[in-house]
C-alpha positions in Angstrom: 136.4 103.0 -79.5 136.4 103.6 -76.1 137.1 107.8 -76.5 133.6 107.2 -79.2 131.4 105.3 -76.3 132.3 108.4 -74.0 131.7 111.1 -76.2 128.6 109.3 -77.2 127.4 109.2 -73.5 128.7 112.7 -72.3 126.6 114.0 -75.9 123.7 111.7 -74.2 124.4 113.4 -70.5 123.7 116.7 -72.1 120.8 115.9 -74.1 119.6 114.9 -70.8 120.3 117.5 -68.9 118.4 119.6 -71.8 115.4 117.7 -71.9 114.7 117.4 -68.0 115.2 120.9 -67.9 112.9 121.4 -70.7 110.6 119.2 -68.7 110.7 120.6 -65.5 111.7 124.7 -65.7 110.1 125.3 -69.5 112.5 127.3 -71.6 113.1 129.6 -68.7 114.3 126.4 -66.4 116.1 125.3 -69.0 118.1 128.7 -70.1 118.7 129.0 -65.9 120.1 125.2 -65.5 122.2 125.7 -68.4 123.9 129.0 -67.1 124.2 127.1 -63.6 125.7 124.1 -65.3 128.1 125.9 -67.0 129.3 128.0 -63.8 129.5 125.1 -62.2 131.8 123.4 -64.7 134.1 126.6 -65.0 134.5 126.6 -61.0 134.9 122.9 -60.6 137.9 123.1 -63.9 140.0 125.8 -62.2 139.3 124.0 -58.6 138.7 120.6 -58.3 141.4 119.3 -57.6 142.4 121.7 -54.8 139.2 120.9 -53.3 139.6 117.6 -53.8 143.1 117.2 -51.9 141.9 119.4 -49.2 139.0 116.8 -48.6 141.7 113.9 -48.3 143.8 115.9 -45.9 147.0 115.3 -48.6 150.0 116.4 -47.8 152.4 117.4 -50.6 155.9 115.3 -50.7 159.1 116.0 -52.3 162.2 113.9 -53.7 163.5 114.2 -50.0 160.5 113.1 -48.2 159.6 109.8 -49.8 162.6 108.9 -52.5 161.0 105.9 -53.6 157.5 107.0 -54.7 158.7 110.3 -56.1 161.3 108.0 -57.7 158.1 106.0 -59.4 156.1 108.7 -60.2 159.5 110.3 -61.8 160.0 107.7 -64.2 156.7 106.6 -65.1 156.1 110.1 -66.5 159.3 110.2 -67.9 158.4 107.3 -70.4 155.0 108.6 -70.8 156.5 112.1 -71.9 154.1 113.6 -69.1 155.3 116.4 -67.1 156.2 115.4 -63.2 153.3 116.2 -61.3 152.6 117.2 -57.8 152.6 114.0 -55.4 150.7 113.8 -52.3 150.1 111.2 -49.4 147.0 110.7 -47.5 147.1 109.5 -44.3 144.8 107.1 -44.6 144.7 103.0 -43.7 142.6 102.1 -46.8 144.7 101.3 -49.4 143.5 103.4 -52.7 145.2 106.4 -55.2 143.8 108.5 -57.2 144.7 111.4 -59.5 143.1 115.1 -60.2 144.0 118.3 -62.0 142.5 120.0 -65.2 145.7 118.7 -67.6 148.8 117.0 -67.5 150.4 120.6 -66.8 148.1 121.0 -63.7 148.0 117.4 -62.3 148.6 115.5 -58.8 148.5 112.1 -57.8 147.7 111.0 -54.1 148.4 107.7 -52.8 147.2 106.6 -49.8 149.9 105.6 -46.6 148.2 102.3 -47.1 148.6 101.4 -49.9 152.5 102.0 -49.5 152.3 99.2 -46.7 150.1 97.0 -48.2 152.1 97.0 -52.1 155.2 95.7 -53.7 157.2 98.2 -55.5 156.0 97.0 -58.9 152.3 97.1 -57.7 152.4 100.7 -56.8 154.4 101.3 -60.1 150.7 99.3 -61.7 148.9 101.8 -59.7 150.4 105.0 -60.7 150.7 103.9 -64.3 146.8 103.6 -63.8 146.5 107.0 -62.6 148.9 108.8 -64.7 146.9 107.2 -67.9 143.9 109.1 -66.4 146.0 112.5 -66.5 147.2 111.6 -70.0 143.7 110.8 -71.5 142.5 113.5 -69.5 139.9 111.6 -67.4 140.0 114.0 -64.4 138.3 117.0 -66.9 135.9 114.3 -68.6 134.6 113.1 -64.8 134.7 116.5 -63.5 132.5 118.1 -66.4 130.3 114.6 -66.0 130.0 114.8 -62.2 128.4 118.5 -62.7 126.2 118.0 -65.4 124.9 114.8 -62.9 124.4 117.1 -60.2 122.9 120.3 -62.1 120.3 117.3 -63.5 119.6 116.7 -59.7 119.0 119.9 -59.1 116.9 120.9 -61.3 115.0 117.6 -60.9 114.6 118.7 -57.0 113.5 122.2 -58.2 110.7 121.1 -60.5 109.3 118.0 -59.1 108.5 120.9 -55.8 107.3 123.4 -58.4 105.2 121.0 -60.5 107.3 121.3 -63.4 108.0 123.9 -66.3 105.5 125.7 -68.0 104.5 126.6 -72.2 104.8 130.0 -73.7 100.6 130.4 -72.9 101.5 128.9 -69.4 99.8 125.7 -69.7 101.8 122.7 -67.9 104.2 120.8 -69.6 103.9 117.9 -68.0 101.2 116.8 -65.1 102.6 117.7 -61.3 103.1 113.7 -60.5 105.4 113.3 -63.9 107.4 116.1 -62.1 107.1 114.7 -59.0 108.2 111.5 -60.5 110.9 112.6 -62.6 112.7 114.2 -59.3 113.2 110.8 -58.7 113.8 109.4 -61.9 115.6 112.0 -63.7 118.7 111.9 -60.8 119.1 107.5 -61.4 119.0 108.0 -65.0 121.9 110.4 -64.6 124.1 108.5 -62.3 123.8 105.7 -64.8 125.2 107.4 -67.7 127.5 108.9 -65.3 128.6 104.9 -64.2 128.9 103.8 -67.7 131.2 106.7 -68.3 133.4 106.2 -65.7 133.4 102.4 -66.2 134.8 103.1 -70.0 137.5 105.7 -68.7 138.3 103.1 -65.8 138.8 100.4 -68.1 140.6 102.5 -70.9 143.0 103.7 -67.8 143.5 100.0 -66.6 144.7 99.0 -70.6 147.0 102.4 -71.3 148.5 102.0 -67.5 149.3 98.5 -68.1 150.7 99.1 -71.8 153.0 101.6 -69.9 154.9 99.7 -67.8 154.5 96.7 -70.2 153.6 94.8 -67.2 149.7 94.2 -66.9 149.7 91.2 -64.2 151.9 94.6 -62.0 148.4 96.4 -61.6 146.3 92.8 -61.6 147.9 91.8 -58.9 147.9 95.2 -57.0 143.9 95.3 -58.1 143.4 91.8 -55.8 145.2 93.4 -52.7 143.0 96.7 -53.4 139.5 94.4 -53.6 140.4 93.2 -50.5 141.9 96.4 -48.8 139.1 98.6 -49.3 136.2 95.6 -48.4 138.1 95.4 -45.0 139.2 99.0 -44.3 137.0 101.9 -44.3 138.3 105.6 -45.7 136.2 108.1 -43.7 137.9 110.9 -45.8 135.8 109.4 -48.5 132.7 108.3 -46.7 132.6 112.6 -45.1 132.9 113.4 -48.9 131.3 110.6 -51.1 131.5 112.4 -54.5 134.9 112.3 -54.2 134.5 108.2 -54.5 134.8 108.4 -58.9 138.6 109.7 -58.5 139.7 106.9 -56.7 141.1 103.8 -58.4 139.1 101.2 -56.2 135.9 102.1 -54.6 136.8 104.1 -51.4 132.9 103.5 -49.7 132.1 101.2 -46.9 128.7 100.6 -47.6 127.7 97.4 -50.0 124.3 96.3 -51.5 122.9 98.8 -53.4 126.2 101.4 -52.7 128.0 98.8 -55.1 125.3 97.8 -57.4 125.4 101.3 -58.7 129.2 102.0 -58.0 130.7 104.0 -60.8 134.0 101.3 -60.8 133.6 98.9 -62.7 133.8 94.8 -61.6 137.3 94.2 -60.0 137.1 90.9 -61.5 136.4 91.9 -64.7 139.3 94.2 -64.8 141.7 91.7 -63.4 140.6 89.4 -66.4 140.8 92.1 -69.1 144.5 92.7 -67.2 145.4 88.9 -67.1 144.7 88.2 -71.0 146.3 91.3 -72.0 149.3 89.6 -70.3 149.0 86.0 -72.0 148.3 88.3 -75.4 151.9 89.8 -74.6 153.3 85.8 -74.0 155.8 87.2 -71.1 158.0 89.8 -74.1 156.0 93.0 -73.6 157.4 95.5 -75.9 158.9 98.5 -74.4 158.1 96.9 -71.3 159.8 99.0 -68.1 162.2 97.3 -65.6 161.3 98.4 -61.9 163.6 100.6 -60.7 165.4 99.7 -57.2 164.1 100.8 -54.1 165.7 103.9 -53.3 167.8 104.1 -49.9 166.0 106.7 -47.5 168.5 109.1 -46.7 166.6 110.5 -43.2 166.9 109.1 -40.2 165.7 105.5 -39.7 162.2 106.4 -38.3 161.4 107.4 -42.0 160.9 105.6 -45.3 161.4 105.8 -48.9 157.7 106.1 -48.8 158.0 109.1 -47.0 156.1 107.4 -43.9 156.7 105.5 -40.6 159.2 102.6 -40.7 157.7 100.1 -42.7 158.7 96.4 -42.5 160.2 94.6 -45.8 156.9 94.2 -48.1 156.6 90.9 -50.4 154.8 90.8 -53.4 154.7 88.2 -56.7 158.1 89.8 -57.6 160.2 89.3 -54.8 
């Protein structure tokens, strides 16, 4: 159901994207947006997620650098049957992950040194389960080709509200210079809003496949409360410099509220942590297949490290001990 409602909303993205640029550019505007859109898309598939980690300032860690979270990432994908992927930390207080890459055979996940203070061991096993659903289901592409058809509609909405909009075969106006002027308003909302219910659907979809990976919903519930309240209280100003980075992230990275979260992309924390909390009662405490948390690897470098692959962290207490 959920893979329908996106492919029926990227399908309505596109039409879109046709129309306005029907609208705006005439067939010529439209042919030009199209060839744009689909440059875009090819650059942003092949590097994206470079980009993306060179925005967060991520730095690429190793079994030897932070033996826990490798450990985590190690056996999560191990029972998904996903190849290991590159892991990265962000040296950032806000606590927040997210995950990029065009496949499972190109991925990373970045977490974060916040979030490594802030969680237990079995909430930052809920929050890379999360994450590493998105790289199985292939969420980073379907955002990634959504985020540039939202921005080519942008565009081309700037281009022809300025230019009065696109023009016949006998070069009579489409539409009336205000309706152009208008839709360079319009055209870029009703975008973002298919672009919010898709990455609601994918969100959601990524909080149910995480949570039937580690057989262990109230893990990420509980790690989703500590986020809420993480990311309300601590800004991320690698996300602020670059908000269209803000979809990747698991919680809303942005400081700003009122309208900034009326039209966020995530979907209701609360909602999620509901969804999350009666998939666990379905499960009446014998998950099947469910995962045991591994133990928290000793560090093997000097004691100014951690088996986050950070400073010296004190013990951190969570709902499981």
């Amino acid at each position: 159901m959920n893979f329908m409602r996106t492919a029926v909303l990227l399908a309505a993205l596109t039409a879109f994207f046709l129309v306005v640029g029907y609208l705006l550019g005439g067939r010529s505007g439209l042919v030009t947006a199209l060839v744009v859109a689909i440059l875009m898309n090819i650059f942003a598939y092949w590097n994206s997620d470079q980009m993306v980690l060179r925005m967060s300032n991520a730095r690429e860690i190793g079994p030897q650098d932070a033996p826990e979270l490798w450990g985590i990432v190690q056996q999560l994908t191990q029972h998904a049957g996903l190849p290991m992927p590159r892991v990265y930390i962000a040296e950032e207080d806000q606590p927040n992950a997210f995950a990029t890459g065009r496949s499972p055979e190109h991925a990373a996940v970045c977490v974060n040194a916040g979030l490594l203070r802030m969680l237990s061991h079995e909430e930052v096993m809920g929050v890379l389960s999360h994450e590493l659903s998105h790289v199985r289901n292939r969420d980073t592409l379907t955002m990634t080709i959504t985020a540039t058809l939202s921005g080519a509609i942008g565009m081309l909405a700037s281009f022809g509200g300025w230019f009065g909009g696109g023009r016949d075969a006998n070069g009579n106006r489409i539409v009336s210079p205000a309706v152009a002027f208008a839709a360079m308003f319009l055209a870029p909302l009703g975008a973002s809003i298919v672009q919010m219910a898709i990455s609601r659907s994918r969100e959601f979809e990524a909080d149910r496949s995480g949570a039937e990976l580690t057989g262990h919903p109230l893990w990420l519930a509980s790690a989703l409360r500590k986020l809420e309240m993480g990311t309300r209280q601590i800004p991320n100003a690698n996300a602020d410099a670059h908000p269209a980075m803000a979809h990747l992230y698991i919680a809303n990275p942005l400081s700003g509220g009122g309208l900034s979260n009326l039209f966020s992309i995530h979907p209701p924390m609360e909602e999620r942590i509901a969804r999350l909390e009666a998939m666990a009662g379905a499960m009446a405490g014998q998950p099947l297949g469910a995962m045991e948390a591994a133990p928290a690897a000793t560090p093997s470098s000097p004691a100014s490290s951690s088996p986050w692959g950070g400073a010296s962290q004190p013990p951190r207490k969570g709902p499981w001990g």
